[in-house]
C-alpha positions as CSV (number, residue, x, y, z in Angstrom):
1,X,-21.1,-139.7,-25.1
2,X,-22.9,-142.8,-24.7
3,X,-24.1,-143.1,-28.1
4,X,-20.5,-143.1,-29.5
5,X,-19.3,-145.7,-27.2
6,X,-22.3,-148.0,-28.5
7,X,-21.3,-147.3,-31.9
8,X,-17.6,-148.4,-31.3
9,X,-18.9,-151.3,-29.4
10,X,-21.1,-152.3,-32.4
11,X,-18.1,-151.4,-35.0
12,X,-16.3,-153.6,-33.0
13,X,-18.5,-156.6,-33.1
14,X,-19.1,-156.3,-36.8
15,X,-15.0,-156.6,-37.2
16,X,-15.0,-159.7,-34.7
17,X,-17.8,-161.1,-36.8
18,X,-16.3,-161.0,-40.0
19,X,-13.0,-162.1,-38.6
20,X,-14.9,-165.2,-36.6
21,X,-18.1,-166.1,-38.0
22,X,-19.2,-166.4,-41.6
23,X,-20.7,-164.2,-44.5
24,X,-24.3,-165.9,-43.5
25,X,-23.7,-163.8,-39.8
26,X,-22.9,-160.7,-41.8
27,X,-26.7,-160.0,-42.3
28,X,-27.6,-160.4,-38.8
29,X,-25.0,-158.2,-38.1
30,X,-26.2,-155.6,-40.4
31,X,-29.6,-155.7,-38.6
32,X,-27.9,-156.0,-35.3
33,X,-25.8,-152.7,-36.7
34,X,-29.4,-151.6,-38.4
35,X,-30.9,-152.3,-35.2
36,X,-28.2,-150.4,-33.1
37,X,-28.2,-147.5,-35.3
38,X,-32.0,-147.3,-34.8
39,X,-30.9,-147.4,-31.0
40,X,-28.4,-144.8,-32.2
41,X,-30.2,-142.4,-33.5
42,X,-33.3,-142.8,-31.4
43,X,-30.6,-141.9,-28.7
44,X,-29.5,-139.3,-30.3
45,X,-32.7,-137.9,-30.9
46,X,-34.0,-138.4,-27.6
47,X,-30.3,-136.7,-26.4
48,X,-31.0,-133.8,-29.1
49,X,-34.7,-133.2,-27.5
50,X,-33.1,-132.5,-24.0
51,X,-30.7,-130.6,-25.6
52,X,-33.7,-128.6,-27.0
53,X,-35.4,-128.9,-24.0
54,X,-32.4,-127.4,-21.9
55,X,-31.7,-124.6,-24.4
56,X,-35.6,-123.9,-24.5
57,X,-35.6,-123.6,-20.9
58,X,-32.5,-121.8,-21.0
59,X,-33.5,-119.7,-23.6
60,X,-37.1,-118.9,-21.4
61,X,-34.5,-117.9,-18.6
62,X,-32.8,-115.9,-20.7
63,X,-35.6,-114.5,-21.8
64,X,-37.0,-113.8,-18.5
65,X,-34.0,-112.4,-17.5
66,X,-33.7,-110.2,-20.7
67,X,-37.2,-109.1,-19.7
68,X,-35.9,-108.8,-16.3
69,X,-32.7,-106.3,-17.2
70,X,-34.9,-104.4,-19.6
71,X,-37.3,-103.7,-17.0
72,X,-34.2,-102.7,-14.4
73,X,-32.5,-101.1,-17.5
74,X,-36.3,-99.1,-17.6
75,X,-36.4,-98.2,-14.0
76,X,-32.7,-97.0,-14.4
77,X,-33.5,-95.3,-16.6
78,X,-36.2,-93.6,-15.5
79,X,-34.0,-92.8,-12.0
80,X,-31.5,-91.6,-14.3
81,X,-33.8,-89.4,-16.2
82,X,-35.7,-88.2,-12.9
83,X,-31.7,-88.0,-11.2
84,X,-31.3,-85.6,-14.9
85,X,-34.2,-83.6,-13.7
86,X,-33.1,-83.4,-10.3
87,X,-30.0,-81.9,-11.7
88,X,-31.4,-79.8,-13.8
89,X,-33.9,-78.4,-10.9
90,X,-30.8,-78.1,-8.5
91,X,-28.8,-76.6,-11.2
92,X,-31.8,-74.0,-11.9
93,X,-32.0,-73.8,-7.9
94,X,-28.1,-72.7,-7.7
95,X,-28.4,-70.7,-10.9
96,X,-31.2,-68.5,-9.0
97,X,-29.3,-68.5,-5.9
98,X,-26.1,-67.4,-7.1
99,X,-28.0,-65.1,-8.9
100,X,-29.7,-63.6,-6.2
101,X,-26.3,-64.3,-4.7
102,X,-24.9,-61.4,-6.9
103,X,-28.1,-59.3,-6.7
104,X,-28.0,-59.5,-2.9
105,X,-23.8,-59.1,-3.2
106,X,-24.1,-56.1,-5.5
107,X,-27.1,-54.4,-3.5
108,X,-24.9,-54.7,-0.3
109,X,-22.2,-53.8,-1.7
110,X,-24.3,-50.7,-3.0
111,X,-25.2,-50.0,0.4
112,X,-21.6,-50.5,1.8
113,X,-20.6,-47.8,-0.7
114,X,-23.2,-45.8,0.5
115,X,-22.7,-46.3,4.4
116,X,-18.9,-45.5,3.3
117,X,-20.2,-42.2,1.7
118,X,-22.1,-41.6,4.6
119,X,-19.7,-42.2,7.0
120,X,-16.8,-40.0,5.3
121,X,-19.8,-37.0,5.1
122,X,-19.8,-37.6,8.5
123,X,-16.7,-37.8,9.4
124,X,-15.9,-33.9,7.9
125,X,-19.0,-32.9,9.6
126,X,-17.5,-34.1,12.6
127,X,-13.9,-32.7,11.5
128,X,-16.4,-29.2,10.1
129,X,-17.7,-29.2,14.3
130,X,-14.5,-30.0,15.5
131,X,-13.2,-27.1,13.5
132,X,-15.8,-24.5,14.3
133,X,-15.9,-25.8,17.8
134,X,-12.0,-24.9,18.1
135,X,-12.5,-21.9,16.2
136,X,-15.8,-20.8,18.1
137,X,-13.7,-22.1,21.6
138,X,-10.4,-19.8,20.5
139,X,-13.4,-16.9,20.0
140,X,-14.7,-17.1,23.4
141,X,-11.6,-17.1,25.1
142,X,-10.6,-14.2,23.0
143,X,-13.5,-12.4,24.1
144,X,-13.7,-13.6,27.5
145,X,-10.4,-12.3,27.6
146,X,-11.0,-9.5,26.4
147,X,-14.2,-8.9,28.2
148,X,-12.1,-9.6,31.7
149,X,-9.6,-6.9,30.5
150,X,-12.5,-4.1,29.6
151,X,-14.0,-5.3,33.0
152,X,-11.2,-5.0,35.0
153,X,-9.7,-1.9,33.1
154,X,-13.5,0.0,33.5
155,X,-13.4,-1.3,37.3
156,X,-10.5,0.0,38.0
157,X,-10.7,3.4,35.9
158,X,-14.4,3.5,38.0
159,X,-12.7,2.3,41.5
160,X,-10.0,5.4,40.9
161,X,-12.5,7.5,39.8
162,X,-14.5,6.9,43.1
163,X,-11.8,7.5,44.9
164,X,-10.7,10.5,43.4
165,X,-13.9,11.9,43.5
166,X,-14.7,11.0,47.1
167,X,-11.3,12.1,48.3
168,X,-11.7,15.3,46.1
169,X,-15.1,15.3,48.1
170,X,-13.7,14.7,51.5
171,X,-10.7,17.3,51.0
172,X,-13.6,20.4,49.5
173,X,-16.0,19.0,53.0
174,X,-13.3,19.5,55.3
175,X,-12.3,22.8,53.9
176,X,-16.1,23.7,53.7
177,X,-16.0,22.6,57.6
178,X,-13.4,24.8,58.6
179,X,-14.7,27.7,56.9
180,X,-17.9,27.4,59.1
181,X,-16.4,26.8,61.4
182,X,-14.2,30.0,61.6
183,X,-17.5,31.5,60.0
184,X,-19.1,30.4,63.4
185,X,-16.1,31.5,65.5
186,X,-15.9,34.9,63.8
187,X,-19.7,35.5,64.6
188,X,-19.6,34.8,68.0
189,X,-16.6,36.9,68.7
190,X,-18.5,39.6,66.9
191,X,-21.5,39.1,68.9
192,X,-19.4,39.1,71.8
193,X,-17.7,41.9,71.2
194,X,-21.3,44.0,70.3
195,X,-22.7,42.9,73.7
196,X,-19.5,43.9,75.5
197,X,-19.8,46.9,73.5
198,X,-23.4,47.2,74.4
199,X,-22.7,46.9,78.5
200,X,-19.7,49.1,78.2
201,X,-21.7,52.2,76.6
202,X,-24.9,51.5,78.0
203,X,-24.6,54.8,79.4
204,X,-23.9,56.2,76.5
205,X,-27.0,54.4,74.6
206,X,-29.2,56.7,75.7
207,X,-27.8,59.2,74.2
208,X,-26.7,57.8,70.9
209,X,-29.4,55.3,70.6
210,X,-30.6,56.1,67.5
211,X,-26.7,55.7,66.3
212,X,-26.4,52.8,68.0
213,X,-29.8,51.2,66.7
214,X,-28.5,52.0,63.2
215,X,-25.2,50.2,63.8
216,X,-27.3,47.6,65.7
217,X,-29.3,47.0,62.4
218,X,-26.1,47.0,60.0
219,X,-24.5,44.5,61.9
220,X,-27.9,42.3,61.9
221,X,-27.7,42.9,58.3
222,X,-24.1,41.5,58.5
223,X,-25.3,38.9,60.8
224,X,-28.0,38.0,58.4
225,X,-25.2,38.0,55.5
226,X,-23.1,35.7,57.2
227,X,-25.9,33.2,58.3
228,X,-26.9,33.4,54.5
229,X,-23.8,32.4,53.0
230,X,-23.2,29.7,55.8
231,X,-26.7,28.3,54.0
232,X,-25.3,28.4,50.6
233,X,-22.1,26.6,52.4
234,X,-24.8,24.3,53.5
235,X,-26.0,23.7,50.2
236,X,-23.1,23.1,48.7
237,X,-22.3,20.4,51.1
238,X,-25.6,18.6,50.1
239,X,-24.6,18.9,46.6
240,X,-21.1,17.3,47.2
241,X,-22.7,14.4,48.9
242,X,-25.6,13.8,46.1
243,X,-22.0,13.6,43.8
244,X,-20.5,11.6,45.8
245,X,-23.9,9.1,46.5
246,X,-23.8,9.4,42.0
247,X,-20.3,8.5,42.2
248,X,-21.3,5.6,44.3
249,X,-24.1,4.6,42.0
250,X,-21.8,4.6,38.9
251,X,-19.4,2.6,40.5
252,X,-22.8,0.3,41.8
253,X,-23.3,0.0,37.6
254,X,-20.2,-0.2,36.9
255,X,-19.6,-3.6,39.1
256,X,-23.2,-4.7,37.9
257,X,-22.0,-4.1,34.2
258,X,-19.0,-6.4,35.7
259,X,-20.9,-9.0,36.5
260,X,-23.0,-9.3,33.9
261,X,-20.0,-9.6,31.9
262,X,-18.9,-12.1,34.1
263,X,-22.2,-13.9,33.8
264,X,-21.9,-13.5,30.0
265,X,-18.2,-15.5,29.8
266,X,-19.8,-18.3,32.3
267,X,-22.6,-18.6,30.1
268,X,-20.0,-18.8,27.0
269,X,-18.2,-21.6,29.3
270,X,-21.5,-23.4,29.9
271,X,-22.0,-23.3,26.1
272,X,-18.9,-24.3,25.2
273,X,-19.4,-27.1,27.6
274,X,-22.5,-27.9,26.7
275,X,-20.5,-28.5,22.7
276,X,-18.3,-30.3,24.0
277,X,-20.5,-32.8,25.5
278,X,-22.8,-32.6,22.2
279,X,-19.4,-33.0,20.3
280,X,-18.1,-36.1,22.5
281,X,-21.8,-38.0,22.1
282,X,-21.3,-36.8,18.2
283,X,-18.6,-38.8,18.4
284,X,-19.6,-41.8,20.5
285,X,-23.0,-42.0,18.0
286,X,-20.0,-41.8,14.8
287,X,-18.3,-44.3,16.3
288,X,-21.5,-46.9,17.3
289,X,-22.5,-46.4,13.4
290,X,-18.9,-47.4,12.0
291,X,-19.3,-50.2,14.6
292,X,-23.0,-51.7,13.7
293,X,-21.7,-51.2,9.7
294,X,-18.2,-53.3,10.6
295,X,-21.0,-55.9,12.4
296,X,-22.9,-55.9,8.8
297,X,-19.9,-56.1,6.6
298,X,-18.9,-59.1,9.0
299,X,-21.8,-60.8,8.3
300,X,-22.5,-59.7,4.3
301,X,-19.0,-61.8,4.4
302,X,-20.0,-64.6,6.6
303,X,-23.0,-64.8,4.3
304,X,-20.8,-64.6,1.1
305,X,-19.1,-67.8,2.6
306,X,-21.9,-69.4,3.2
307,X,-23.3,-69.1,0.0
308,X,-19.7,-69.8,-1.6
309,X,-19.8,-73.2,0.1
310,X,-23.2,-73.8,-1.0
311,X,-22.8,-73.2,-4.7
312,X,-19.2,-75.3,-4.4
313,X,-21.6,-78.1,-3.0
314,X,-24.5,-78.2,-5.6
315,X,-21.8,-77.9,-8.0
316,X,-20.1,-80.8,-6.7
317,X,-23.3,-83.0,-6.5
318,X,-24.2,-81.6,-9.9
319,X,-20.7,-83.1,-11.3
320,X,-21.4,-86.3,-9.4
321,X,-25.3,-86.5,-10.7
322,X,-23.3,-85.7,-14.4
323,X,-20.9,-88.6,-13.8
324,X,-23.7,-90.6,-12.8
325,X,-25.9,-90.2,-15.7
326,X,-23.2,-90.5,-18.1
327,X,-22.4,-94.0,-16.4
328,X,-25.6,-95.1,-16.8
329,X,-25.9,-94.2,-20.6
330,X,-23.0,-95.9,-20.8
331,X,-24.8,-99.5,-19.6
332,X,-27.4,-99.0,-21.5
């Protein structure tokens, strides 16, 4: 700028000149105007050397800079291709994992299926016991039943044969009884009636003793007869009371017989009792299994979550690390 307002300053003393002074002052004007171009250009070129200068310097800083973003461009680079890495480990990582993921979602759900299978063999085993139990329970009290009816019918077919037998017993003893009796009567009267005889005709027994002593011997005989059957009576007396004391006995067996019955159908309640209670803990151990595999599926599906929400994650940061990189490229 300063160098063109010299040369319009010099142009315009050359026009003064030649307007004012002569053609003798045009020479010293054309060195003055020799002169000031020398200034001019020696300007100029001092002008053009800090232009140099500056765009040297300028170019240096560019350079440096250059150097600069290359070596940021370099380091971003390298981020970006150790961030690539990264993703591709993390993508690897959630490859395996979902993966295993499916393994570990496929071998539970194996085992599901098979805690399903084992649970509905279960359950008609417990429906099979329940069945058998009620079948086995409607068999007991059929027999107990029954059993109670034979006891009672055989007790009381026993109970009116006893009585029968005893009063049968009782009537034949009494009629044994009185036949002693008026056995006993009929051979005191006769002995009475011999010794009244025998004081009436003592007289006479002198003279007919050797009749009498025959009729004295027959009616020892008689005596002896009579004494003889009341023996046999006798006997038969014992032998109605050793029936009745067997009569006794058989109704004795007959009530043991009852109550072993009896004892049978209580031990037949006992066991059905003692089903029922392994029935009901059956049941409760059925229904803690169901409950610890509803606790398991719970958390096989807690854990599916889980791992849902992790793979959406890396995913995300996987898109974001994508984005990223492709940024990057882009700048470079």
């Amino acid at each position: 700028g300063s160098a063109t307002m010299a040369s319009e300053d010099v142009h315009s003393d050359i026009e003064e000149a030649i307007d004012v002074e002569e053609e003798a002052q045009i020479k010293t004007l054309g060195e003055n105007w020799a002169t000031a171009a020398q200034q001019l250009a020696t300007s100029q070129l001092e002008e053009a050397s800090k232009i140099c200068e500056k765009l040297r310097h300028q170019l240096a800083r560019e350079r440096r800079n250059n150097a600069t973003v290359k070596s940021q461009l370099e380091e971003k680079t390298a981020a970006v291709e150790a961030l690539r890495q990264e993703v591709d480990a993390a993508s690897k990582r959630a490859l395996s994992q979902s993966e295993a993921s499916n393994k570990a979602q496929k071998d539970l759900e194996q085992a599901l299926a098979e805690a399903k299978k084992e649970a509905e063999s279960l359950r008609s085993q417990l429906e099979e016991a329940r069945a058998k139990m009620d079948s086995d329970a409607a068999s007991a009290l059929e027999r107990q039943r029954a059993l109670e009816a034979e006891a009672e019918a055989t007790l009381n077919e026993t109970k009116a044969g006893a009585e029968a037998a005893a009063k049968a017993a009782a009537e034949q003893m009494a009629e044994v009884t009185n036949q002693l009796l008026a056995s006993n009567a009929a051979l005191e009267a006769q002995a009475e009636s011999a010794a009244t005889a025998a004081r009436d005709h003592a007289a006479e027994l002198a003279a007919v003793e050797e009749r009498k002593q025959q009729e004295l011997s027959a009616s020892s005989s008689e005596l002896a007869s009579e004494r003889d059957a009341h023996a046999a009576t006798r006997a038969e007396l014992e032998a109605l009371r050793a029936a009745h004391a067997s009569l006794a006995a058989e109704a004795a067996a007959a009530k043991a017989t009852a109550d072993e019955r009896q004892a049978t159908i209580d031990a037949e309640r006992s066991a059905q009792k003692q089903a029922k209670a392994e029935w009901d803990e059956l049941s409760r151990s059925a229904l803690d299994e169901m409950f610890e595999l509803r606790k398991k599926c719970n958390a096989y599906e807690q854990r599916q979550l889980q791992q849902t929400a992790f793979i959406n994650q890396m995913s995300k940061q996987h898109a974001d690390q994508q984005a990223l990189l492709q940024s990057f490229q882009g700048v470079k």
